[in-house]
C-alpha positions in Angstrom: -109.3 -63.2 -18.7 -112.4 -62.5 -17.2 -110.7 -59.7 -15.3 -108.8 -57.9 -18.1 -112.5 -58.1 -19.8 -114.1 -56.3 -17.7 -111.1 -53.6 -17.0 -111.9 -53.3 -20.9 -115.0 -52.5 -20.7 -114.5 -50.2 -17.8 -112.3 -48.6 -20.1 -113.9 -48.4 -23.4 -117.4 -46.7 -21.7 -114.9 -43.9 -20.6 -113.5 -43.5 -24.0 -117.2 -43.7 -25.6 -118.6 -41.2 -23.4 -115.4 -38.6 -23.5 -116.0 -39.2 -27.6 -119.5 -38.1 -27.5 -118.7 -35.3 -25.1 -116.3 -34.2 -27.6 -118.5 -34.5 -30.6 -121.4 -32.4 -29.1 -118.8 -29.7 -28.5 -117.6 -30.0 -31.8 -121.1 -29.8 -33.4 -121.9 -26.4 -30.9 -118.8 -25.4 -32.4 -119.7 -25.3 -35.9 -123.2 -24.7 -36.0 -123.0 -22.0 -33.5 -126.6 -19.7 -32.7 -129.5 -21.1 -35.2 -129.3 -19.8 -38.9 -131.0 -16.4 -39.5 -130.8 -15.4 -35.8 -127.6 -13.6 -35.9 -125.9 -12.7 -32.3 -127.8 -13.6 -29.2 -129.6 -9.9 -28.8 -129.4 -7.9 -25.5 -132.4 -8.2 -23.3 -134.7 -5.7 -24.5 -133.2 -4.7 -27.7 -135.6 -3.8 -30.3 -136.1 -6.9 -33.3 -136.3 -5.8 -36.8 -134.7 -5.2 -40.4 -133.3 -2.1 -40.8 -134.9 0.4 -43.1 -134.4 3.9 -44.5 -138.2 5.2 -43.8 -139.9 8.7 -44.2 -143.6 9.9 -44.4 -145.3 11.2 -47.3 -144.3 14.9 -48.7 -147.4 17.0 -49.3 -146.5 19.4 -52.2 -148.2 21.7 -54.8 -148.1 19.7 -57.9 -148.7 21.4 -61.8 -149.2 19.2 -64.2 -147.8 20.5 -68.2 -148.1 19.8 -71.5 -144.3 21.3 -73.3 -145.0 23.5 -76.3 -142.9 25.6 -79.0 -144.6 28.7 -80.5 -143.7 31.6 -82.0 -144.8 35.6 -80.3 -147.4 37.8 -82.7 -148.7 40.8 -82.1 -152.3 41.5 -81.4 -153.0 43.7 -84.3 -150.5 43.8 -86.7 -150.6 45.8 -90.3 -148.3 47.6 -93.1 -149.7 51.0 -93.2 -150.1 51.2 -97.1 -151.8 54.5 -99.1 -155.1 53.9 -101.3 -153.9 56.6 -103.5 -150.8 57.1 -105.2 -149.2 60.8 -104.2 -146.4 62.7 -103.5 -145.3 62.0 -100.1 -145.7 65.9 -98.2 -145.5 65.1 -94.6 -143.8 62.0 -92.2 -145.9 62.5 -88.8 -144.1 60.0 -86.2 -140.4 58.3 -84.9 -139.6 55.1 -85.5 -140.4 52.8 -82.6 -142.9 55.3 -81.1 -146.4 54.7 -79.7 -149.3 56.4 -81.3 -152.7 56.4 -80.8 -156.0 55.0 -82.8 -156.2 58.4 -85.0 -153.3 59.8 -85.4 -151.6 61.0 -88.5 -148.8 59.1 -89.4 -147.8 60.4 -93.1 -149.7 62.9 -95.6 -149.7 63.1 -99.1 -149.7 66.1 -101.6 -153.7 67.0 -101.2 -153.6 69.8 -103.7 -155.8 68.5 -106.5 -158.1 66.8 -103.8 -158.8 70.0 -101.9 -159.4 71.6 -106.3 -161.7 69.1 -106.4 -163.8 69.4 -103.6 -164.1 72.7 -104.1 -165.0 71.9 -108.2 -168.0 69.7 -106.5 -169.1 71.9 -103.6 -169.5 74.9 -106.2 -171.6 72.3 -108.7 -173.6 71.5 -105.9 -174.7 75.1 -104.4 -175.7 75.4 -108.6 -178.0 72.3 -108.6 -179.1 73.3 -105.3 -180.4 76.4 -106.6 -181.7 75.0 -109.5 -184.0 72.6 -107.5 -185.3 74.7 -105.4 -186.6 77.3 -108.4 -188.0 74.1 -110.3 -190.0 72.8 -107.6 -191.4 76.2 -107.0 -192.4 76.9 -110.7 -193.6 73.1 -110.7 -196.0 74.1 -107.9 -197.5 77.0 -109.4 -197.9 74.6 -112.8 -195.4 76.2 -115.1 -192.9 73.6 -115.7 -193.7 70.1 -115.8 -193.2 67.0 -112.7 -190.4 65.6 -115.2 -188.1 68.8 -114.6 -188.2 68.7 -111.2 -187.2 65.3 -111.1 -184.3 65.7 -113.5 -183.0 68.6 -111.5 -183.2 66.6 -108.0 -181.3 63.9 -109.7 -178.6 66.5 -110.7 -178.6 67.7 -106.7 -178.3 63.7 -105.6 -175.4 63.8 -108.5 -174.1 66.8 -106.8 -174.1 65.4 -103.6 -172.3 62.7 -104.3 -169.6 64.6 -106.3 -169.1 66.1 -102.4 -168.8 63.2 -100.9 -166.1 61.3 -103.5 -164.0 64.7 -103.3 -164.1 65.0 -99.8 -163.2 61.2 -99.6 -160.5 61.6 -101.7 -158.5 64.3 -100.1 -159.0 62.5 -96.5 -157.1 58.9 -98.1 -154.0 61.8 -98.4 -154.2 61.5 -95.0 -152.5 58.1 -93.7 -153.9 57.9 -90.2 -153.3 55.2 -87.8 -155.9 52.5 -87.4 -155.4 51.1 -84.0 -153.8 52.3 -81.0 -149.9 50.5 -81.2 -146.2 50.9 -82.3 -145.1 52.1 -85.3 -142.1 50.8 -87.0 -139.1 52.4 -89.4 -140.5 54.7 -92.0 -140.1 52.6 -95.9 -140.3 56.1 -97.8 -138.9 59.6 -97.9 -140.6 63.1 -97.7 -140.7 64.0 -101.5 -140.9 60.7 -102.6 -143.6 59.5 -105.0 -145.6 56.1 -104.0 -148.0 53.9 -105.8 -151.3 52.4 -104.1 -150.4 50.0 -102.3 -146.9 50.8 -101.5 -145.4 49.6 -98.0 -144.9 52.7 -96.0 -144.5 52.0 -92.2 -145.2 49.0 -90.0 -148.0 49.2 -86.9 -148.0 46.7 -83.9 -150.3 46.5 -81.1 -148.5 44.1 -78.8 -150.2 44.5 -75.6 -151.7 41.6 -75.0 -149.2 39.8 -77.2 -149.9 36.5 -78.7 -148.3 32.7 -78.9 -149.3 30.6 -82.1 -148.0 26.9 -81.4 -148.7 23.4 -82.9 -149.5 20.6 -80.5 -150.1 17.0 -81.7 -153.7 15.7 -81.4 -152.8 13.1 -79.2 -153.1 16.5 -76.5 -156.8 17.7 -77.3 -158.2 16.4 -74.4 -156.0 18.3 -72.2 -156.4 22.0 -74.3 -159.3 24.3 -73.4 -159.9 28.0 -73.6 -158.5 30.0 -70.5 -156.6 27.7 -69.4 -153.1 29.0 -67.9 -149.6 28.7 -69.9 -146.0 29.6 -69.1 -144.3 31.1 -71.3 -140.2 31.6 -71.4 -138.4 33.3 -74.0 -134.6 32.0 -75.2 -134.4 36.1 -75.9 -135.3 37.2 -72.2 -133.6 34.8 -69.7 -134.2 33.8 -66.6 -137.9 35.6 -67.0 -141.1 33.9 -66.5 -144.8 35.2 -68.2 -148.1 33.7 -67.8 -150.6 34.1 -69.8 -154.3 32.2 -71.1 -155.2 29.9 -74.0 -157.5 32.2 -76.1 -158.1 29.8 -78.6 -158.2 26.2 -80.1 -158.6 25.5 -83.9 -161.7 23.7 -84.6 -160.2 20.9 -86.2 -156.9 19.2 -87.0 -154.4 19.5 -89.5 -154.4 16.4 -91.7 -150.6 16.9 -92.4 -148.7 16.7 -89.4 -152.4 15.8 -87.4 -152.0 18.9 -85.2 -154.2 21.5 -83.6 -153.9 25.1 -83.8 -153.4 27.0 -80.3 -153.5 31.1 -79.7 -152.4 32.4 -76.3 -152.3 35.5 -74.6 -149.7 37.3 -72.7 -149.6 40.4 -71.1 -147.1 42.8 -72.4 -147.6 46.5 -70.9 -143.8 47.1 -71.0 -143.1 45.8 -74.5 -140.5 43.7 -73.6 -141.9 40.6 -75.5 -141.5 41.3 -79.5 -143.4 40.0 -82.2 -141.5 37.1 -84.0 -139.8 36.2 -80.9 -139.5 32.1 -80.4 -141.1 31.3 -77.3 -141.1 27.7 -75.2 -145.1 27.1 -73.9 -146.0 25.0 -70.3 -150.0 24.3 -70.6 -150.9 23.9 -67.6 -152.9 20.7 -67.5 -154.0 20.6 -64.2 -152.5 22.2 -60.4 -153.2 20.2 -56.9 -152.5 22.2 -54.6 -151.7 19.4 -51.3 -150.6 16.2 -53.5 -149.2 13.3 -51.6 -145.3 13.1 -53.3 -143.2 9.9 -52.7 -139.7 9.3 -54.1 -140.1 7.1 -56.9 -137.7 4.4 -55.5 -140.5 4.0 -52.9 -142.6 2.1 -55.0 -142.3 -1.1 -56.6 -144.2 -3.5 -58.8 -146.0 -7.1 -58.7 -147.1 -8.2 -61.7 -149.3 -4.8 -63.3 -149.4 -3.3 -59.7 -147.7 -0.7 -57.8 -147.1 -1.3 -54.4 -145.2 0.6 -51.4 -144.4 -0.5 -48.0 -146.1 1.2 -45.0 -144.1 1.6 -42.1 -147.2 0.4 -39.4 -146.4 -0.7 -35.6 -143.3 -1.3 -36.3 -143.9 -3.7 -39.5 -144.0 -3.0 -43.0 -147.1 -3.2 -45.0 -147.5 -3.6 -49.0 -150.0 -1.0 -49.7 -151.2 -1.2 -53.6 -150.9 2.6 -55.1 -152.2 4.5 -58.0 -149.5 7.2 -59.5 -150.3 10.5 -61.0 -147.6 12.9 -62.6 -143.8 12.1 -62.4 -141.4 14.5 -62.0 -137.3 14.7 -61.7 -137.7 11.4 -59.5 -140.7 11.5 -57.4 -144.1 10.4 -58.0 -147.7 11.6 -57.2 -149.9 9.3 -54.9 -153.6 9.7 -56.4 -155.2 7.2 -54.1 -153.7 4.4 -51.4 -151.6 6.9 -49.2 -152.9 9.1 -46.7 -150.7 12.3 -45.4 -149.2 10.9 -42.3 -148.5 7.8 -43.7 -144.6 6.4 -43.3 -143.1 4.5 -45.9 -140.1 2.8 -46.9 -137.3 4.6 -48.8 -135.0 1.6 -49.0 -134.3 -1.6 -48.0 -137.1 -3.5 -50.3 -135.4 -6.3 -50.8 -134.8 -7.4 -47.1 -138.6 -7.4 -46.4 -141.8 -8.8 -46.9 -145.5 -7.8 -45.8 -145.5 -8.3 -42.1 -141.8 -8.2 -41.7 -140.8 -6.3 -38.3 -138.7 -3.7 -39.6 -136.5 -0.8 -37.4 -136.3 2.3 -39.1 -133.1 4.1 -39.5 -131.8 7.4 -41.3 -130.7 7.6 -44.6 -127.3 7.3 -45.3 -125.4 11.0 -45.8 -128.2 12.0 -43.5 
């Protein structure tokens, strides 16, 4: 018995060590390399997370406020008679350029040149008159109240001039500004009242841009500042013009504020009337730090992106400008040569070692 027990015993250490030989290779077997630590590395491979990373983009940055107005001209007036006449003479072409001056349409002067001539004769009489009063007055034979009555006639006279001669020049319809004259309302021969519409007169170099922008823009608006202008009429053209103007005060209905521009227009190619689509230009940086707006991300009411530093990624709190089409202005946190990471957020932390990598389609 004693025998047996101990060739038992012999026995059953063998089978407790092969179990527990077994069960540590089991356990290598299942648990493999330690969690998080992925395949055993080559010596000298670089550690990290990769990242898509890039530095900073240095761009010219505009900043706009979007407006709609509507193209005027400079000067604009309907060329209208002050005295009714028969219509004698039609002095220009439709869409022509004339010149501050220049005669556009005269009317039967007949009767105005009769009466000038009525009043010049009346005055060369009173002139006469006067001048034999004043020297009988001074020799005492007619009294101080004659000569005053007959200089009173010549002042009358004189005047008589001056309304004729007035008269006959509103028969002639002269331009009052240098600009364009439009399609002729009347007829040679034809009668017209004062008044009447004859012919249309647009000075449209600079043209103007009236536009409407809500109130909540004031602070943005001054005088001189630089627009873009487009035109739906003129595609795929560009004009820049000035702010020449802002209304005093705002519109109760609609709480808007009045805005004139300025555009250039030495060919004539922009029309009055025209619908026009306005870019104020709010402010232009010419070297702005530009950062694709999946860069940044948030914690709590900050803005954060990751800097790419020694190898390790940084949270780096940022302060954002103007957005535009997917990218964002850095006003302050970001220097020029700063790298930062594209994608890959979610895989890191401040301090993480990270590898950077090239973006995919790259």
């Amino acid at each position: 018995m004693i025998v047996r027990y101990r060739h038992a015993s012999r026995r059953s250490g063998s089978v407790h060590r092969a179990f527990a030989g077994g069960l540590l290779a089991a356990s290598l077997l299942v648990a493999g390399p330690a969690a998080g630590q992925g395949p055993a590395a080559a010596p000298g491979a670089p550690r990290g997370v990769p990242v898509e990373a890039a530095q900073v983009k240095v761009e010219r940055i505009v900043d706009t406020v979007a407006a709609v107005g509507t193209m005027r001209a400079d000067q604009a007036i309907v060329v209208r008679p002050e005295l009714a006449g028969l219509v004698t003479r039609i002095n220009f072409t439709a869409s022509s350029r004339v010149e501050k001056g220049a005669l556009l349409v005269s009317l039967d002067d007949t009767i105005a040149r009769a009466e000038l001539a009525q009043a010049e004769s009346s005055l060369t009489l009173a002139h006469k008159n006067y001048e034999r009063t004043v020297d009988l007055a001074a020799r005492g034979n007619v009294p101080a109240r004659q000569r005053d009555e007959d200089l009173a006639k010549l002042d009358a006279a004189r005047a008589s001039v001056a309304l004729a001669r007035a008269r006959l020049a509103k028969t002639r319809i002269e331009a009052p500004f240098a600009g364009v004259v439009g399609i002729a309302k009347v007829d040679i021969g034809a009668y017209v009242n004062a008044g009447q519409d004859l012919v249309s007169l647009d000075d449209s170099d600079p043209i103007k841009i009236d536009m409407d922008l809500p109130e909540r823009y004031l602070r943005f608006i001054r005088e001189n500042q630089v627009v873009r202008v487009e035109i739906d009429a003129l595609p795929g053209q560009a004009f820049e013009g000035v702010v020449e103007a802002v209304s005093p005060r705002v519109e109760q209905i609609g709480r808007s504020i009045a805005v004139r521009a300025r555009v250039a227009n030495a060919d004539g190619k922009i029309k009055p009337g025209l619908f026009a689509r306005v870019a104020l230009v709010v402010a232009e940086r010419a070297e702005a730090i530009v950062v694709p707006e999946q860069s940044v991300f948030a914690r709590g009411a900050d803005l954060y992106v990751y800097r790419v530093v020694e190898g390790k990624a940084v949270a780096t709190k940022v302060h954002l400008g103007l957005r535009i089409y997917g990218r964002a202005e850095v006003v302050d946190g970001l220097g020029r040569a700063d790298v930062i990471v594209n994608a890959g957020h979610d895989k890191i932390r401040d301090g993480t070692a990270v590898i950077v990598i090239a973006p995919q389609g790259s």
